[in-house]
MIRO-220341 format. One record per residue: residue number from 1; x, y, z of N, C-alpha, C in turn. Coordinates in steps of 0.05 Angstrom, whole numbers, plus 5000, padded with zeros to 4 digits. Example, Ala and Ser with C-alpha at 12.3 -4.5 7.8 and 13.67 -1.06 7.14 Angstrom:
1;5264;4886;5156;5246;4910;5156;5264;4934;5156 .
2;5257;4955;5142;5273;4979;5143;5258;5001;5157 .
# end
This chain:
1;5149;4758;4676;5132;4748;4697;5122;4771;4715 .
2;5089;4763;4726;5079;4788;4744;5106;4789;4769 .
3;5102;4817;4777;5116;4827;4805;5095;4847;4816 .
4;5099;4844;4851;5078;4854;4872;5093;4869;4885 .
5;5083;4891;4889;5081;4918;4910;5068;4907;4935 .
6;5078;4900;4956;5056;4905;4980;5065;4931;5000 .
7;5047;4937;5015;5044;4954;5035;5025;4948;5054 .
8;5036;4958;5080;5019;4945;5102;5040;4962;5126 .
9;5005;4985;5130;5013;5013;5140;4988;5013;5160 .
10;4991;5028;5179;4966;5033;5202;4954;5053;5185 .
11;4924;5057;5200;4911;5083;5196;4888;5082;5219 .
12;4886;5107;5217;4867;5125;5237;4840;5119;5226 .
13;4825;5103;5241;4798;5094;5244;4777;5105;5223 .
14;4779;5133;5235;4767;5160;5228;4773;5166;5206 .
15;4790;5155;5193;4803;5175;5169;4798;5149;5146 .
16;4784;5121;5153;4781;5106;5132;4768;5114;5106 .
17;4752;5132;5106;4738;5147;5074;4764;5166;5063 .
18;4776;5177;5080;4799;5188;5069;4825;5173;5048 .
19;4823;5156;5066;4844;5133;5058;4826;5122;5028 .
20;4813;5116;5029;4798;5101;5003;4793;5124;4986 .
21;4786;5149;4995;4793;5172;4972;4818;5171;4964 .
22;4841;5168;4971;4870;5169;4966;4879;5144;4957 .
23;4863;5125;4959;4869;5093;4940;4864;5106;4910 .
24;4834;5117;4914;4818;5121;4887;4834;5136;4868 .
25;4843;5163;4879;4852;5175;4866;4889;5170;4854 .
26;4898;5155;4871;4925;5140;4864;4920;5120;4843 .
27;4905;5100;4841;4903;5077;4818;4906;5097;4787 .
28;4897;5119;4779;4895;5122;4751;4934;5135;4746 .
29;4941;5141;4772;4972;5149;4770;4984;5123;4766 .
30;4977;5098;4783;4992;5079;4779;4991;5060;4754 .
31;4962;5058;4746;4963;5052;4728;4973;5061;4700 .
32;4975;5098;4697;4992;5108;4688;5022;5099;4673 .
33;5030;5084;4692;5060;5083;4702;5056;5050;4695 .
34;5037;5029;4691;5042;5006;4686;5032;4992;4706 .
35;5015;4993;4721;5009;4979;4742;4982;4962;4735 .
36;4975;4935;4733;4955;4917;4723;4933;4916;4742 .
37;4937;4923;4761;4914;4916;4789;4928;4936;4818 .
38;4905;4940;4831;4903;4960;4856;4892;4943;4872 .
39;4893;4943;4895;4874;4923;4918;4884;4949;4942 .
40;4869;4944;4956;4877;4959;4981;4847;4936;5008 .
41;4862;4938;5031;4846;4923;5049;4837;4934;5080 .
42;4832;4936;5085;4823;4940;5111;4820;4927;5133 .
43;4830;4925;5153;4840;4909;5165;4812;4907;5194 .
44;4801;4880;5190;4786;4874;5213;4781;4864;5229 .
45;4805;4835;5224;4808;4816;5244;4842;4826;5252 .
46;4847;4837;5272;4872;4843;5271;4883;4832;5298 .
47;4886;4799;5298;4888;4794;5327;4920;4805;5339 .
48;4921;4820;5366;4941;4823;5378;4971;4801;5378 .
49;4994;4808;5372;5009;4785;5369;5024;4792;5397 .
50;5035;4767;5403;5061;4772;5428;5088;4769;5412 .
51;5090;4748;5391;5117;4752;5383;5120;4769;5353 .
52;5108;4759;5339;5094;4782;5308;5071;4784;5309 .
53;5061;4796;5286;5036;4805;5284;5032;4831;5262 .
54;5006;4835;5253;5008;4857;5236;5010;4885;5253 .
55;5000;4880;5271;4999;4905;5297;5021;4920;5306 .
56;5037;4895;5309;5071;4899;5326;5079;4906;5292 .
57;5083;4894;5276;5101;4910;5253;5094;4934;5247 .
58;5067;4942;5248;5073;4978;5253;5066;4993;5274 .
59;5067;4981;5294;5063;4998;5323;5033;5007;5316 .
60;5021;4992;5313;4988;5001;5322;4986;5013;5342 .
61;4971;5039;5342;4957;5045;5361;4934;5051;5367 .
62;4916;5055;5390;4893;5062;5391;4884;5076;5374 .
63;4856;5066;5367;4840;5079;5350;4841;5075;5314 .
64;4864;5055;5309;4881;5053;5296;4875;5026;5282 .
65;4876;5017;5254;4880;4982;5242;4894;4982;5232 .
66;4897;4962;5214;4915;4954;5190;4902;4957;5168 .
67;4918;4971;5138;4910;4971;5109;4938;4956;5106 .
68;4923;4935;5086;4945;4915;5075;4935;4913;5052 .
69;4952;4927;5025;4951;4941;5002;4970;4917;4980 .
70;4958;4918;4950;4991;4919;4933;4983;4921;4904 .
71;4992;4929;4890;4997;4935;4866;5010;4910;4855 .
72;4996;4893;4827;5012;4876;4812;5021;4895;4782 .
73;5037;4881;4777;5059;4894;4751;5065;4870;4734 .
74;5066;4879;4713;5071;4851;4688;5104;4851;4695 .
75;5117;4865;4701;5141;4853;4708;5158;4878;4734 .
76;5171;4868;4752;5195;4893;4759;5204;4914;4751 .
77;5213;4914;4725;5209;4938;4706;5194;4961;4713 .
78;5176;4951;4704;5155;4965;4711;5147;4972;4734 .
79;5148;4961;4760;5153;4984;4788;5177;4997;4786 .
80;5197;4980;4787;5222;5001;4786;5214;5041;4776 .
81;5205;5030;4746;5206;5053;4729;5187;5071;4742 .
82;5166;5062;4760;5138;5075;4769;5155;5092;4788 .
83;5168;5080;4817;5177;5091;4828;5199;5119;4833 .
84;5222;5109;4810;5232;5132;4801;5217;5156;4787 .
85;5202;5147;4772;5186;5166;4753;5166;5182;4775 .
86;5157;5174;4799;5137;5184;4812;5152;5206;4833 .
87;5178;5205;4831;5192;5224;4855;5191;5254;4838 .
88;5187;5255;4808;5186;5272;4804;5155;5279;4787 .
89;5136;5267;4795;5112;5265;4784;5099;5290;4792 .
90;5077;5320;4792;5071;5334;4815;5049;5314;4818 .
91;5035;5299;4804;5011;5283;4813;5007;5278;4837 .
92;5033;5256;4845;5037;5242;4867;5047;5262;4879 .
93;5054;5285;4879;5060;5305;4905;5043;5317;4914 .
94;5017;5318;4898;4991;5325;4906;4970;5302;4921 .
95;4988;5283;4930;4965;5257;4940;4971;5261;4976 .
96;4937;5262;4981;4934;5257;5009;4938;5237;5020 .
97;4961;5238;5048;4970;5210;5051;4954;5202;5079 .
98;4935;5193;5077;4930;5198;5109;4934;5171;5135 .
99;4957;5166;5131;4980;5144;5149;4998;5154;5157 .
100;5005;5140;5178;5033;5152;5185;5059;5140;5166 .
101;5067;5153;5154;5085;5137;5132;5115;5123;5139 .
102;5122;5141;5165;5145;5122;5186;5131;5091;5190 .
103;5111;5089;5197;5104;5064;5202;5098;5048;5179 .
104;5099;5057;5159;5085;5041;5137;5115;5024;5130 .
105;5104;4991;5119;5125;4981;5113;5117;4973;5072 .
106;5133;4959;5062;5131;4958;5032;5150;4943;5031 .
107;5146;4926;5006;5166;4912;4997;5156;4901;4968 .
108;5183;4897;4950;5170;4881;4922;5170;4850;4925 .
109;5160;4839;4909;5152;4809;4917;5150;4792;4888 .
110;5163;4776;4881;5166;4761;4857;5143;4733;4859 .
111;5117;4731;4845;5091;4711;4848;5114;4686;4841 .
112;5104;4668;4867;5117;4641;4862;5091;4617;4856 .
113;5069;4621;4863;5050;4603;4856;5022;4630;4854 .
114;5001;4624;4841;4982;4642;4837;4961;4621;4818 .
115;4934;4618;4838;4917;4601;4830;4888;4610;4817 .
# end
């Protein structure tokens, strides 16, 4: 069964062509490695939360939105293996990251309904 990568990281306004250069050039690594699909998003309705919010989970700041990203995989496996395999990749040590990566959050995600 598919498994999901998300991420959902701030970025600097200014640096949105950056960021989508660094999507572009990451998909042919990930796919590399087993990855079925790339999405990356941009964040434009980003209403302020008081108790959560996409804002408060990474300390938005001025000047600043949300990219809310994920990678699908025909199974776990297959991130698992991406991830390990990519610590020693130089590919990925050559990728511009242009987020603050303390703030960036990620998690894997098992599809429970998909229409």
């Amino acid at each position: 069964m598919a498994y999901v990568t998300g991420f959902l990281t701030p970025v600097k306004i200014v640096d949105k062509e950056r960021y989508i250069a660094s999507a572009q050039k990451s998909w042919p690594l990930f796919k590399k490695y087993g990855a079925l699909e790339q999405v990356e998003t941009w964040g434009e309705d980003i209403p302020p939360g008081k108790v959560t919010g996409f804002d408060l989970a990474v300390k938005l700041e001025e000047g600043e939105t949300v990219a809310f990203s994920w990678l699908k995989w025909p199974d776990r496996a297959a991130a698992d293996a991406c991830w390990e395999q990519m610590q020693n990749d130089p590919d990925f040590s050559d990728m511009d990251m242009p987020f603050d990566g303390k703030r960036m959050m990620w998690g894997g995600f098992q599809p429970i309904f998909e229409s």
